[in-house]
CHARMM internal coordinates of N, CA and C (Angstrom, degrees):
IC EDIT
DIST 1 N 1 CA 1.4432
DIST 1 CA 1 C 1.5235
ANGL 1 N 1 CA 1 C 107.65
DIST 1 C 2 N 1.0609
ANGL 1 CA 1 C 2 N 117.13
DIHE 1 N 1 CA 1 C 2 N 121.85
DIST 2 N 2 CA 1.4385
ANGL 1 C 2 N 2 CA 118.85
DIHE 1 CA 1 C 2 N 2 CA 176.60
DIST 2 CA 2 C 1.4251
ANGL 2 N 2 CA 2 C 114.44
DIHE 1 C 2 N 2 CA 2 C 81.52
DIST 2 C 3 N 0.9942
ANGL 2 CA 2 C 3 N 129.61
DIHE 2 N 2 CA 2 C 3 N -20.89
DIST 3 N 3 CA 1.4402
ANGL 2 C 3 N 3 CA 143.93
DIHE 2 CA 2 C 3 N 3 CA -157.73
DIST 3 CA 3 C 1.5608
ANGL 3 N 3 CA 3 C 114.56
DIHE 2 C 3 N 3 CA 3 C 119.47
DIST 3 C 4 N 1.4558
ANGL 3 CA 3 C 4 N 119.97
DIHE 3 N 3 CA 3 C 4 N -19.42
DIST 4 N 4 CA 1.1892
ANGL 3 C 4 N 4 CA 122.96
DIHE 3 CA 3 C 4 N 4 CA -159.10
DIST 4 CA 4 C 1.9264
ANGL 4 N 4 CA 4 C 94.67
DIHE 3 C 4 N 4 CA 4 C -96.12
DIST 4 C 5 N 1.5717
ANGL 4 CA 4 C 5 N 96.36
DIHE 4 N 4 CA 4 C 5 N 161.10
DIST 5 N 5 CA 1.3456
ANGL 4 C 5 N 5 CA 111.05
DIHE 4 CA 4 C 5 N 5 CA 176.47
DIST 5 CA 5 C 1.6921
ANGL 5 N 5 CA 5 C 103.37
DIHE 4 C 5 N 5 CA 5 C -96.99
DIST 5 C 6 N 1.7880
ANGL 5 CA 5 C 6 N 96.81
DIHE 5 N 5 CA 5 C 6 N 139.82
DIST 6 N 6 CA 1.6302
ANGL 5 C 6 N 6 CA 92.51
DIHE 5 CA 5 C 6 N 6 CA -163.36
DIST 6 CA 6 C 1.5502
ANGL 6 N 6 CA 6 C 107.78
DIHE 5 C 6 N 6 CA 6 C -150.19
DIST 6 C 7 N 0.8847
ANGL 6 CA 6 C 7 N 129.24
DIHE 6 N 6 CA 6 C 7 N 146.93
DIST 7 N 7 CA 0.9936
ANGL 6 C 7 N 7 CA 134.68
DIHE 6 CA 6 C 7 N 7 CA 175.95
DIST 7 CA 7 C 1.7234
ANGL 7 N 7 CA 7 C 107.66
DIHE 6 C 7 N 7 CA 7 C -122.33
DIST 7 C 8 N 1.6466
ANGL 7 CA 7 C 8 N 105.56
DIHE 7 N 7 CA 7 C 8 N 118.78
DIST 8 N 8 CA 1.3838
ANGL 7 C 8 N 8 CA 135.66
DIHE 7 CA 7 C 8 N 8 CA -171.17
DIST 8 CA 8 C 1.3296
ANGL 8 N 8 CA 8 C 124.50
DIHE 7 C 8 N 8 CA 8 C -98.13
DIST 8 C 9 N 1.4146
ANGL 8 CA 8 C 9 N 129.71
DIHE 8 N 8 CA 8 C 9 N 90.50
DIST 9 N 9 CA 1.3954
ANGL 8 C 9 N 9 CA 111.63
DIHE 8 CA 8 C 9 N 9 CA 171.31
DIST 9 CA 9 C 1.6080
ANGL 9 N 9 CA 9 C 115.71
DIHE 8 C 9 N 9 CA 9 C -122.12
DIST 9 C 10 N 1.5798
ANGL 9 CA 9 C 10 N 102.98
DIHE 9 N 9 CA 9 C 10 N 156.03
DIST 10 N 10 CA 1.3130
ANGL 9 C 10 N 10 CA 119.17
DIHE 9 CA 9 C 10 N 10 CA -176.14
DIST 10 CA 10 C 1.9201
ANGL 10 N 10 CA 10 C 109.81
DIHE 9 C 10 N 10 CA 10 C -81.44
DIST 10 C 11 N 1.4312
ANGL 10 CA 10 C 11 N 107.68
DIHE 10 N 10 CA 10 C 11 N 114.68
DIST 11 N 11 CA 1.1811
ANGL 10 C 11 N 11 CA 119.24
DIHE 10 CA 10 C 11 N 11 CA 177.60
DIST 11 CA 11 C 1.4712
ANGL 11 N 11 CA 11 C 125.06
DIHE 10 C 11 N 11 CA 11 C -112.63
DIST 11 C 12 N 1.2277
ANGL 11 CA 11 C 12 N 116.88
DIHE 11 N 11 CA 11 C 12 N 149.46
DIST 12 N 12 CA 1.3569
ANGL 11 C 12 N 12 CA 113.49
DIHE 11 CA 11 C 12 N 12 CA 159.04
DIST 12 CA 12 C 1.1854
ANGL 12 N 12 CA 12 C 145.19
DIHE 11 C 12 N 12 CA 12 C -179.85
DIST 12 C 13 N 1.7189
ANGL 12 CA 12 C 13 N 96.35
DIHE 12 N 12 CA 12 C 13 N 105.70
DIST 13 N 13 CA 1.6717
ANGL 12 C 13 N 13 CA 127.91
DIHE 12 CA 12 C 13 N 13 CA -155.40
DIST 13 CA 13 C 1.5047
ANGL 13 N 13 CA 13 C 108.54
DIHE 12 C 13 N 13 CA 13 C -85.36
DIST 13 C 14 N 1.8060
ANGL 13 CA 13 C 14 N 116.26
DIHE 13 N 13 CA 13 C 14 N -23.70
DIST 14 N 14 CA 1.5277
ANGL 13 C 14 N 14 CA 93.03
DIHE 13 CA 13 C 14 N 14 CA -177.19
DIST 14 CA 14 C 1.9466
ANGL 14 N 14 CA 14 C 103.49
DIHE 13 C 14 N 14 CA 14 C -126.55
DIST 14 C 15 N 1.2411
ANGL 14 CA 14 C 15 N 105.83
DIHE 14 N 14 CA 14 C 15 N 27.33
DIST 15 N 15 CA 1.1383
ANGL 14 C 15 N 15 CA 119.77
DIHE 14 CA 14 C 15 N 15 CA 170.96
DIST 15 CA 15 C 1.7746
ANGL 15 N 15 CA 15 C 107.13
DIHE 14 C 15 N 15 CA 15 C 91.05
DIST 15 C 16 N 1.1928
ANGL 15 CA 15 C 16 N 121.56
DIHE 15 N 15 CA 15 C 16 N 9.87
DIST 16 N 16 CA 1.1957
ANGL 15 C 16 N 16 CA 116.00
DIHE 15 CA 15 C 16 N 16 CA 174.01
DIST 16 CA 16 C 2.0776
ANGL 16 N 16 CA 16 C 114.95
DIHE 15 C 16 N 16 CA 16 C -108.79
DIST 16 C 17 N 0.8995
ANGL 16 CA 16 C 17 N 91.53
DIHE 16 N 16 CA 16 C 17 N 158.78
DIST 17 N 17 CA 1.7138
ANGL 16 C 17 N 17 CA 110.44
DIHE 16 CA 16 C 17 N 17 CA 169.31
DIST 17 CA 17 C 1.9130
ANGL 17 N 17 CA 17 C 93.20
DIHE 16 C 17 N 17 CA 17 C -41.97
DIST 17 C 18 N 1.5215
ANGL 17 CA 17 C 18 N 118.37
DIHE 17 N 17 CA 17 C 18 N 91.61
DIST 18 N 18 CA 1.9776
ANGL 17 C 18 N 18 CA 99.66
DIHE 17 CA 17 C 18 N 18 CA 155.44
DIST 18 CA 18 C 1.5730
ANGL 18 N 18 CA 18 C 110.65
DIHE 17 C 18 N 18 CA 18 C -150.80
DIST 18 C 19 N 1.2845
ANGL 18 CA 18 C 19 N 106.35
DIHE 18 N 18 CA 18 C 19 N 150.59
DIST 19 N 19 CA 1.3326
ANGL 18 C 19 N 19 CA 102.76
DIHE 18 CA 18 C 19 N 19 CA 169.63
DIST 19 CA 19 C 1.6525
ANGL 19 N 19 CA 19 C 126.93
DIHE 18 C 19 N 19 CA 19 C -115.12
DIST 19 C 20 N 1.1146
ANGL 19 CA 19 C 20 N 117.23
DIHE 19 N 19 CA 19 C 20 N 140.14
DIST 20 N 20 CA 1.6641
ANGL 19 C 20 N 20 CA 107.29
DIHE 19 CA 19 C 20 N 20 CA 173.06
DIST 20 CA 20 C 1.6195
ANGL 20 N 20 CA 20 C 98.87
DIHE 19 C 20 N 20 CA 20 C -83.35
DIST 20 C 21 N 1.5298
ANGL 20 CA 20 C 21 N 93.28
DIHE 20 N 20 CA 20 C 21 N 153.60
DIST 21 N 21 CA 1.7122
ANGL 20 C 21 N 21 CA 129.04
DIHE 20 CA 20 C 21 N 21 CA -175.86
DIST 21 CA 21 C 1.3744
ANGL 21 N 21 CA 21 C 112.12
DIHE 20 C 21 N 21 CA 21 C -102.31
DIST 21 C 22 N 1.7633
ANGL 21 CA 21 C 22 N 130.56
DIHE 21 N 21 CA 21 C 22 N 96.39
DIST 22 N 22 CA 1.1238
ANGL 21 C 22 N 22 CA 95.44
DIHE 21 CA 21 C 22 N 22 CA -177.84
DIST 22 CA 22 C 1.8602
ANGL 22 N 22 CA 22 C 110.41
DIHE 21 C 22 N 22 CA 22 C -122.19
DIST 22 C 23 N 1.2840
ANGL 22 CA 22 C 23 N 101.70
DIHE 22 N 22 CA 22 C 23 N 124.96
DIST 23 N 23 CA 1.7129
ANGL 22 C 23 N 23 CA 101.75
DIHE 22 CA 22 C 23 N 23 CA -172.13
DIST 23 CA 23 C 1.0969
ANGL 23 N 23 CA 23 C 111.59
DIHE 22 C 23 N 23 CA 23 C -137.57
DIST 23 C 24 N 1.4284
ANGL 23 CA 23 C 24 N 128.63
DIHE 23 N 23 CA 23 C 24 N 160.28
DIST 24 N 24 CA 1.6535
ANGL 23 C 24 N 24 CA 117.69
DIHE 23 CA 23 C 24 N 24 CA 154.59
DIST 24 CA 24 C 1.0581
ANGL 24 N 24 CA 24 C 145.35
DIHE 23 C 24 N 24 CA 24 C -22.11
DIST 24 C 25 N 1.2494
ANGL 24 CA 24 C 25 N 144.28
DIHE 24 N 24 CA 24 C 25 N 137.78
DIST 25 N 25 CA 1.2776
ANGL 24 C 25 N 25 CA 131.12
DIHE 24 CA 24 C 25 N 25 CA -171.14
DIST 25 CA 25 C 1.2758
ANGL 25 N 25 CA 25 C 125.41
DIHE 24 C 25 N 25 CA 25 C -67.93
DIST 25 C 26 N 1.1216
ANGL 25 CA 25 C 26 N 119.59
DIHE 25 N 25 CA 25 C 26 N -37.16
DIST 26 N 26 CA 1.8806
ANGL 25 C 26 N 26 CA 152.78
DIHE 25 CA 25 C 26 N 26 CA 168.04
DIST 26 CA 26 C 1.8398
ANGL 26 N 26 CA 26 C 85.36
DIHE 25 C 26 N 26 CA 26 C -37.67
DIST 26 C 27 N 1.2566
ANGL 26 CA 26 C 27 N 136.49
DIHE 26 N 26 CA 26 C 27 N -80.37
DIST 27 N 27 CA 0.9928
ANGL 26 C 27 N 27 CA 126.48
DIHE 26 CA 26 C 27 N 27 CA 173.49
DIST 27 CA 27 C 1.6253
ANGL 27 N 27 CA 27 C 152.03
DIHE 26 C 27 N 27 CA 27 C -63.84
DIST 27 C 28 N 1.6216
ANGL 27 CA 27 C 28 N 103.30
DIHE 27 N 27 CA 27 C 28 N 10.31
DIST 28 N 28 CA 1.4943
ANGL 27 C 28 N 28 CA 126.11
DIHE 27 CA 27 C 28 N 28 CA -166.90
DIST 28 CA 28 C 1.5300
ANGL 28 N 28 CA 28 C 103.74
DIHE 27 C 28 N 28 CA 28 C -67.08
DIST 28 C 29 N 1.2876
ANGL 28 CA 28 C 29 N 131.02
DIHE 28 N 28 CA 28 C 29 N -46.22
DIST 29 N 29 CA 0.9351
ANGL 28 C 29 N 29 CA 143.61
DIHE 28 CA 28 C 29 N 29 CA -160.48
DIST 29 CA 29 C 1.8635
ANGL 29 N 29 CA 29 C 112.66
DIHE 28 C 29 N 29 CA 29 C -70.18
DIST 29 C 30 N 1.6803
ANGL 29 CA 29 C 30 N 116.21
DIHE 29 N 29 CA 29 C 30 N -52.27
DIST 30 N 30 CA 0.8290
ANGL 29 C 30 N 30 CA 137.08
DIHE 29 CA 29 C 30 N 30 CA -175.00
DIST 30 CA 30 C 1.7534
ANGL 30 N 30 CA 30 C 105.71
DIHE 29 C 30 N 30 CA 30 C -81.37
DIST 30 C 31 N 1.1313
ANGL 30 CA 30 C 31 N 131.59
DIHE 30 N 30 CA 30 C 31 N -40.51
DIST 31 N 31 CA 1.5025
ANGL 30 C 31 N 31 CA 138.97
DIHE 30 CA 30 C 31 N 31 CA 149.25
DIST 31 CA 31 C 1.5231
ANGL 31 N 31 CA 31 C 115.21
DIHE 30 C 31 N 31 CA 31 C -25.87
DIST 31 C 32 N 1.0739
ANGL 31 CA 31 C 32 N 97.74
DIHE 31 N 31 CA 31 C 32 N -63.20
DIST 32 N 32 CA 2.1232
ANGL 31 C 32 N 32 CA 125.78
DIHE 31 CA 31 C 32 N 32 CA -176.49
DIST 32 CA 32 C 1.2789
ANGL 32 N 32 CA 32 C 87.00
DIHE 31 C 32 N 32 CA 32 C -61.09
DIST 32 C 33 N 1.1491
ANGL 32 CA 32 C 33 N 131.08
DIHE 32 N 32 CA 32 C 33 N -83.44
DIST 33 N 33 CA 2.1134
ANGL 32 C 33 N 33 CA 126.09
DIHE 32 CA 32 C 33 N 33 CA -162.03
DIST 33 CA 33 C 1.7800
ANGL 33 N 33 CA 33 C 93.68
DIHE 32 C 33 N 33 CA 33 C -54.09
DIST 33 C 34 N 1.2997
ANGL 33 CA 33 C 34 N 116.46
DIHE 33 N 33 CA 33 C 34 N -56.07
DIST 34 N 34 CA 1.8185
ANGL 33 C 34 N 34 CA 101.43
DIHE 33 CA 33 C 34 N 34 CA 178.05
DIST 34 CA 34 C 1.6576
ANGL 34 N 34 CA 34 C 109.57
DIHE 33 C 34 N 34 CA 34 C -32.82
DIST 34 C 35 N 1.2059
ANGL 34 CA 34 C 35 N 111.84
DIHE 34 N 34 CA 34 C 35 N -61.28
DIST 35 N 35 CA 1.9034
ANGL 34 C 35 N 35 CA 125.05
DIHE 34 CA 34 C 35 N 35 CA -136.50
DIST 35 CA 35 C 1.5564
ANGL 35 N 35 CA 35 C 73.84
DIHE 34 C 35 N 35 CA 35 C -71.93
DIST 35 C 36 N 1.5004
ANGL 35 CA 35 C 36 N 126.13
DIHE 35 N 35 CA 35 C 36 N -69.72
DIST 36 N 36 CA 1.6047
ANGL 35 C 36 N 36 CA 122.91
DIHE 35 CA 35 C 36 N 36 CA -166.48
DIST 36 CA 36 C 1.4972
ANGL 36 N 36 CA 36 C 107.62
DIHE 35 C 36 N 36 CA 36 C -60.07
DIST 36 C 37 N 1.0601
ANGL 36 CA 36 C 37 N 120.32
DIHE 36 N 36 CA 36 C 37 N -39.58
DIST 37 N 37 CA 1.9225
ANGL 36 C 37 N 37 CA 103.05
DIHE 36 CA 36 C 37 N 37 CA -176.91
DIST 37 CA 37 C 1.4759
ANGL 37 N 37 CA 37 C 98.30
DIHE 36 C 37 N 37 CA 37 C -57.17
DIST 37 C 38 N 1.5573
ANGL 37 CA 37 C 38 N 137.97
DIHE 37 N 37 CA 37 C 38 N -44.74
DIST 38 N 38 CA 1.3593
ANGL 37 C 38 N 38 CA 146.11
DIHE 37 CA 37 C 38 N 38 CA -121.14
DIST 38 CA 38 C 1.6351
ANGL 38 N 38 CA 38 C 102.88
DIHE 37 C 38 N 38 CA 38 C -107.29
DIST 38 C 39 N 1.7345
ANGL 38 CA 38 C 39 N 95.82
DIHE 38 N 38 CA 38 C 39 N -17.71
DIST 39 N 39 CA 1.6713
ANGL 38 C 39 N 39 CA 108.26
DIHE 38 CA 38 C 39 N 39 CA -162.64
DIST 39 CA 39 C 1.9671
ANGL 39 N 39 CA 39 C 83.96
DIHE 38 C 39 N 39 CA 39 C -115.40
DIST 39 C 40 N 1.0086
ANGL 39 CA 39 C 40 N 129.41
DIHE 39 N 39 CA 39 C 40 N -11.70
DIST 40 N 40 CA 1.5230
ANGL 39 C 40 N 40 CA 110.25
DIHE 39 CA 39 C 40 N 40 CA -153.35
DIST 40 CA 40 C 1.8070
ANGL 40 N 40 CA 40 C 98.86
DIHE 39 C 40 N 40 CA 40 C -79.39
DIST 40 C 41 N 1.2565
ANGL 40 CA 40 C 41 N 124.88
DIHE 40 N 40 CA 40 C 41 N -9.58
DIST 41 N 41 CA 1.6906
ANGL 40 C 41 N 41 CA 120.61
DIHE 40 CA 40 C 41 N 41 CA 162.69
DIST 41 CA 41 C 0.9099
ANGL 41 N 41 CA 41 C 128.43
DIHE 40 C 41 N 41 CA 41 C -68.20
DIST 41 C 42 N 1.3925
ANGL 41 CA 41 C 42 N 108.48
DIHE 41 N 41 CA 41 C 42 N -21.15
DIST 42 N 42 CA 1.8154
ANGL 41 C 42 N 42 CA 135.80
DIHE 41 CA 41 C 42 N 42 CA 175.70
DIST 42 CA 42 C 1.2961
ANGL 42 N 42 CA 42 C 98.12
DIHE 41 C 42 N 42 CA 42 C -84.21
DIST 42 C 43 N 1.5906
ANGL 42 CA 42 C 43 N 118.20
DIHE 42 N 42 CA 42 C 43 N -50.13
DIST 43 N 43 CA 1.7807
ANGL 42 C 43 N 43 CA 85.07
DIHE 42 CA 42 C 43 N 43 CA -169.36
DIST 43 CA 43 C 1.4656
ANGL 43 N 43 CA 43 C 99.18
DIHE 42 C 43 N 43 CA 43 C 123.14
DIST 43 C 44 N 1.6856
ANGL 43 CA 43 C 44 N 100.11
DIHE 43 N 43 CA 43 C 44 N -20.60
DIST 44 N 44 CA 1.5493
ANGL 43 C 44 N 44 CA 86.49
DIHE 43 CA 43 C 44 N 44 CA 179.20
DIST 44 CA 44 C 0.9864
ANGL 44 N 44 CA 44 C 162.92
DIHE 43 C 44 N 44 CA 44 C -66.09
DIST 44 C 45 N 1.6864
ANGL 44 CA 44 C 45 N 137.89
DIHE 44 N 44 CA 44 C 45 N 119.65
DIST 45 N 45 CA 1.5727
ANGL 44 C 45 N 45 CA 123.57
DIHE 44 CA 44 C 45 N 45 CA -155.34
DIST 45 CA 45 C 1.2823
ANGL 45 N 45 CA 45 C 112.75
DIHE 44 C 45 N 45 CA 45 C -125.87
DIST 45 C 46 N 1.3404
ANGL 45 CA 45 C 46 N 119.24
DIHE 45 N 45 CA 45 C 46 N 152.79
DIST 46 N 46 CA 1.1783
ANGL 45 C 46 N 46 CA 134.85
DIHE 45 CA 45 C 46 N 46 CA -178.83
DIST 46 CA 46 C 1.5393
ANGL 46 N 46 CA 46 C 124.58
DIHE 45 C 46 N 46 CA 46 C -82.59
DIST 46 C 47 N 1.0328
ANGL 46 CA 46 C 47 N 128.05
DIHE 46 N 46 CA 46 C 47 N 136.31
DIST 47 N 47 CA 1.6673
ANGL 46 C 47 N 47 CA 131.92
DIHE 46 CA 46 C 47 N 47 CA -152.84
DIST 47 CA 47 C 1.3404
ANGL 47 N 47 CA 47 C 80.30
DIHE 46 C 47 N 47 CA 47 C -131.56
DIST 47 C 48 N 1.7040
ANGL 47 CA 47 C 48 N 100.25
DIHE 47 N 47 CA 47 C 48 N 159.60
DIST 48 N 48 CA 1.2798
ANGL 47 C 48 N 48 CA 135.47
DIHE 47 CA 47 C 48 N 48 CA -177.47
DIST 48 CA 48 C 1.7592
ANGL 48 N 48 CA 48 C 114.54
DIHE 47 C 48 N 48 CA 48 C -90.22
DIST 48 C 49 N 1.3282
ANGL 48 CA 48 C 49 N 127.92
DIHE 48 N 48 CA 48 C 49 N 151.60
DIST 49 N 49 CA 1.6395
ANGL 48 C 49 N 49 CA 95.21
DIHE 48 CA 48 C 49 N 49 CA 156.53
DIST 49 CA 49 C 1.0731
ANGL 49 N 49 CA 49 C 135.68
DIHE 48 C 49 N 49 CA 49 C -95.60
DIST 49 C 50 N 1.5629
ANGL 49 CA 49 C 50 N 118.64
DIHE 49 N 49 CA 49 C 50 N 23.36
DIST 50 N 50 CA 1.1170
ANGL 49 C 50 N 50 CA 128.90
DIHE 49 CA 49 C 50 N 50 CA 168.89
DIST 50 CA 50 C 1.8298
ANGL 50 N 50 CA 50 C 98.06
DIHE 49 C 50 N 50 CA 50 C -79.80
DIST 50 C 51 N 0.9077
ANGL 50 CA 50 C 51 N 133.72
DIHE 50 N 50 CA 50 C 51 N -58.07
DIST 51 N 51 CA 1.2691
ANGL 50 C 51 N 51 CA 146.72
DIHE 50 CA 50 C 51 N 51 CA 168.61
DIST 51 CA 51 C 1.3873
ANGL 51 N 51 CA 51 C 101.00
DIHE 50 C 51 N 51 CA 51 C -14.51
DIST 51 C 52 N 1.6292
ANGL 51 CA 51 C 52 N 114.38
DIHE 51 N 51 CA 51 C 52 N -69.02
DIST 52 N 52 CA 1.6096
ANGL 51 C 52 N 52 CA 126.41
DIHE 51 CA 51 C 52 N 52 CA -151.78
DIST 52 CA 52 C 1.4430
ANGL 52 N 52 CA 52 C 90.57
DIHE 51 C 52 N 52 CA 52 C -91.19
DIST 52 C 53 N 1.4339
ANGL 52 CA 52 C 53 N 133.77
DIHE 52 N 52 CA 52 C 53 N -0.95
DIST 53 N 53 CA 1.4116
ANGL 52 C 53 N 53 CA 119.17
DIHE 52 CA 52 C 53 N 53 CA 174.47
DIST 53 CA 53 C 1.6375
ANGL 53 N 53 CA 53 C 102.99
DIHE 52 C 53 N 53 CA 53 C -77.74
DIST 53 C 54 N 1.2396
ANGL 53 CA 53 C 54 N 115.96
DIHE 53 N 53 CA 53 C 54 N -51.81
DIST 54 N 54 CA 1.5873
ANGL 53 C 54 N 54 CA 139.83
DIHE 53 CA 53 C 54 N 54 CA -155.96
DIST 54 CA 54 C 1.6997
ANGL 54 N 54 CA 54 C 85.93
DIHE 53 C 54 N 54 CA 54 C -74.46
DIST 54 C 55 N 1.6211
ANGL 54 CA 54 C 55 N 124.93
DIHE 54 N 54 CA 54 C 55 N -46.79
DIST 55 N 55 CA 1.2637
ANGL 54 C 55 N 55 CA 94.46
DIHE 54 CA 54 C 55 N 55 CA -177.29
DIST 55 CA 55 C 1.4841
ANGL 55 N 55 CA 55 C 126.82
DIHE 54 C 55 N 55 CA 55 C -86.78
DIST 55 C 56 N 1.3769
ANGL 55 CA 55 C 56 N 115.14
DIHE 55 N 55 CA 55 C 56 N 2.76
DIST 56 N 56 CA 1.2791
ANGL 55 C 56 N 56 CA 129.58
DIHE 55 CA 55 C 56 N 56 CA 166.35
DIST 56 CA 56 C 1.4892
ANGL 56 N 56 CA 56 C 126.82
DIHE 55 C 56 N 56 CA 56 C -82.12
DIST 56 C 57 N 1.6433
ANGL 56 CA 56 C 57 N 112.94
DIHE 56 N 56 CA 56 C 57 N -13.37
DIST 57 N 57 CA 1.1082
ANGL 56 C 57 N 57 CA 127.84
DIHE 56 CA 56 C 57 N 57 CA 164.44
DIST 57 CA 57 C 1.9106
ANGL 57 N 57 CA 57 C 100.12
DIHE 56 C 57 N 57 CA 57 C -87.09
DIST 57 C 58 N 1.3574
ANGL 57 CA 57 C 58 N 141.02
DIHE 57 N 57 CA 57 C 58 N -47.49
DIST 58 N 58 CA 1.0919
ANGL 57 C 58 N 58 CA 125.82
DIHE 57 CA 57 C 58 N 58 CA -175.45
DIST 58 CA 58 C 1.7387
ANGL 58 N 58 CA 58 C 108.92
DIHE 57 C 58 N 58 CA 58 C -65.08
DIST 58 C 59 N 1.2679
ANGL 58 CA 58 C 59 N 122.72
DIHE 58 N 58 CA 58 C 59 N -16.50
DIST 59 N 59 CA 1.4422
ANGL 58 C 59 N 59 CA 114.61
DIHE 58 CA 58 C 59 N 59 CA -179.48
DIST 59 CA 59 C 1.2164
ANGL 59 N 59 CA 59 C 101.20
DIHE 58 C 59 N 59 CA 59 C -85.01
DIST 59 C 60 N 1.6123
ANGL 59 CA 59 C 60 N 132.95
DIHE 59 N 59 CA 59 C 60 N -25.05
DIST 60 N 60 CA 1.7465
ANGL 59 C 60 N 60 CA 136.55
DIHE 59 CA 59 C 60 N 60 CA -163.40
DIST 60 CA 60 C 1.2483
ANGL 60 N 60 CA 60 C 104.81
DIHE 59 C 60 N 60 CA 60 C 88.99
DIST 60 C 61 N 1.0880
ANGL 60 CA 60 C 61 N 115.04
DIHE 60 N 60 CA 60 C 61 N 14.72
DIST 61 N 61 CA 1.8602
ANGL 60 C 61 N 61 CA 100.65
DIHE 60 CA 60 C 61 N 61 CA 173.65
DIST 61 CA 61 C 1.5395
ANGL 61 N 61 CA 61 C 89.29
DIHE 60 C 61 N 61 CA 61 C -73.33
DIST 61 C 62 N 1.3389
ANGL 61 CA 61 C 62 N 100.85
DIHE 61 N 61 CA 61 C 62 N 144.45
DIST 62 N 62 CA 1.4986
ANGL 61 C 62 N 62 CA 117.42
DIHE 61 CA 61 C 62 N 62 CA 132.22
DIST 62 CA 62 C 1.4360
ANGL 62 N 62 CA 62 C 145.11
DIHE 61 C 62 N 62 CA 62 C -73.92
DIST 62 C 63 N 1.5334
ANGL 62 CA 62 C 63 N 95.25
DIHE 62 N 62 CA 62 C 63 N 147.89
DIST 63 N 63 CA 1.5231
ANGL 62 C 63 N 63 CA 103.95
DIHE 62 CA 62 C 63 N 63 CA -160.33
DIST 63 CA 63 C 1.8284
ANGL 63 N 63 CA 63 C 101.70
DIHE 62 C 63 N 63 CA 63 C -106.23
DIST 63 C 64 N 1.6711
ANGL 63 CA 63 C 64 N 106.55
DIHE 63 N 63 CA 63 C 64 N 100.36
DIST 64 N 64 CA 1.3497
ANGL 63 C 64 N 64 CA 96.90
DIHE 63 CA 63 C 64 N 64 CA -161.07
DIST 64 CA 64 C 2.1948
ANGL 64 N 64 CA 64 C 91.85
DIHE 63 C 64 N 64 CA 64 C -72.91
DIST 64 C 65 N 1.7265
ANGL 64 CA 64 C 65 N 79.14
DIHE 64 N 64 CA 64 C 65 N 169.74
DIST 65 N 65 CA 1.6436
ANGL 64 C 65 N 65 CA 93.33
DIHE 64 CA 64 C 65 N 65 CA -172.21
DIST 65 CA 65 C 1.8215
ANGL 65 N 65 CA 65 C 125.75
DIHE 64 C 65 N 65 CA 65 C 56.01
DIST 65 C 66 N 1.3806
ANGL 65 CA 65 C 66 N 96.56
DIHE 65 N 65 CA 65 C 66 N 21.27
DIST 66 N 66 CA 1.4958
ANGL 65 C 66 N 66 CA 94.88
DIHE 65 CA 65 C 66 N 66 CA 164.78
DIST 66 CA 66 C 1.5595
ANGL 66 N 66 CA 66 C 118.74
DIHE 65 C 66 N 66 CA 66 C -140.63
DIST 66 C 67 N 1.5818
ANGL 66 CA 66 C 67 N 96.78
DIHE 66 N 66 CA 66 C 67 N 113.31
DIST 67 N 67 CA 1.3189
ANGL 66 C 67 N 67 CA 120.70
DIHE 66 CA 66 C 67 N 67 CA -170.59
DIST 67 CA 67 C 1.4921
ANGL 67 N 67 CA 67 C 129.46
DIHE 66 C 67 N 67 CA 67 C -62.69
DIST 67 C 68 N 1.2674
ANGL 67 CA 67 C 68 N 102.60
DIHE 67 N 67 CA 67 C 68 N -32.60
DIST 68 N 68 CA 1.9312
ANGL 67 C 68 N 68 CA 115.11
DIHE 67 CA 67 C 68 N 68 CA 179.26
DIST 68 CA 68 C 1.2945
ANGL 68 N 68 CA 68 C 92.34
DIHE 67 C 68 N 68 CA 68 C -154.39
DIST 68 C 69 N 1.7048
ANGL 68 CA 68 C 69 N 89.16
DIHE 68 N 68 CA 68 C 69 N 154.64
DIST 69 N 69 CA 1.5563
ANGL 68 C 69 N 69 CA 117.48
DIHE 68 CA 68 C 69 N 69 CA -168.77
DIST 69 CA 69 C 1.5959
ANGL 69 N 69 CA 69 C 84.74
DIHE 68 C 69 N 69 CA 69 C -93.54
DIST 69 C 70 N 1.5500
ANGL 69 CA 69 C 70 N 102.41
DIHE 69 N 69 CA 69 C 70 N 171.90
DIST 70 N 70 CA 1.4966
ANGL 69 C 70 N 70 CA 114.70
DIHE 69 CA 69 C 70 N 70 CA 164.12
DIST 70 CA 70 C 1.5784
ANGL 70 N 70 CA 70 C 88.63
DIHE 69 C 70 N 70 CA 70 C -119.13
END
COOR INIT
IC SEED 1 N 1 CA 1 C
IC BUILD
């Protein structure tokens, strides 16, 4: 992707269509301007994980390895 070597998987923690990106760091930057130039006709936006925690708590998923809420 981008030039970079990556490993792509299909996820899904808050009930929508997503995948995690996983590559070197050296290439994070240049990946990110690809995915948004390539997605911005779509509409596509980038979420926080504070975002995908809170909406994974309104569906009841669990959030493995986390002991107390704030």
């Amino acid at each position: 992707m981008a030039g970079a070597p990556c490993r792509i998987m299909r996820v899904g923690f808050v009930g929508e269509l997503g995948f995690e990106i996983h590559l070197p760091a050296e290439y994070a930057a240049g990946v990110w301007r690809a995915l948004l130039e390539a997605g911005a006709r779509h509409g596509i936006r980038p979420f926080g994980v504070e975002a995908q925690r809170l909406l994974r708590l309104e569906k009841g998923h669990i959030i493995v390895a986390r002991t107390r809420t704030v």
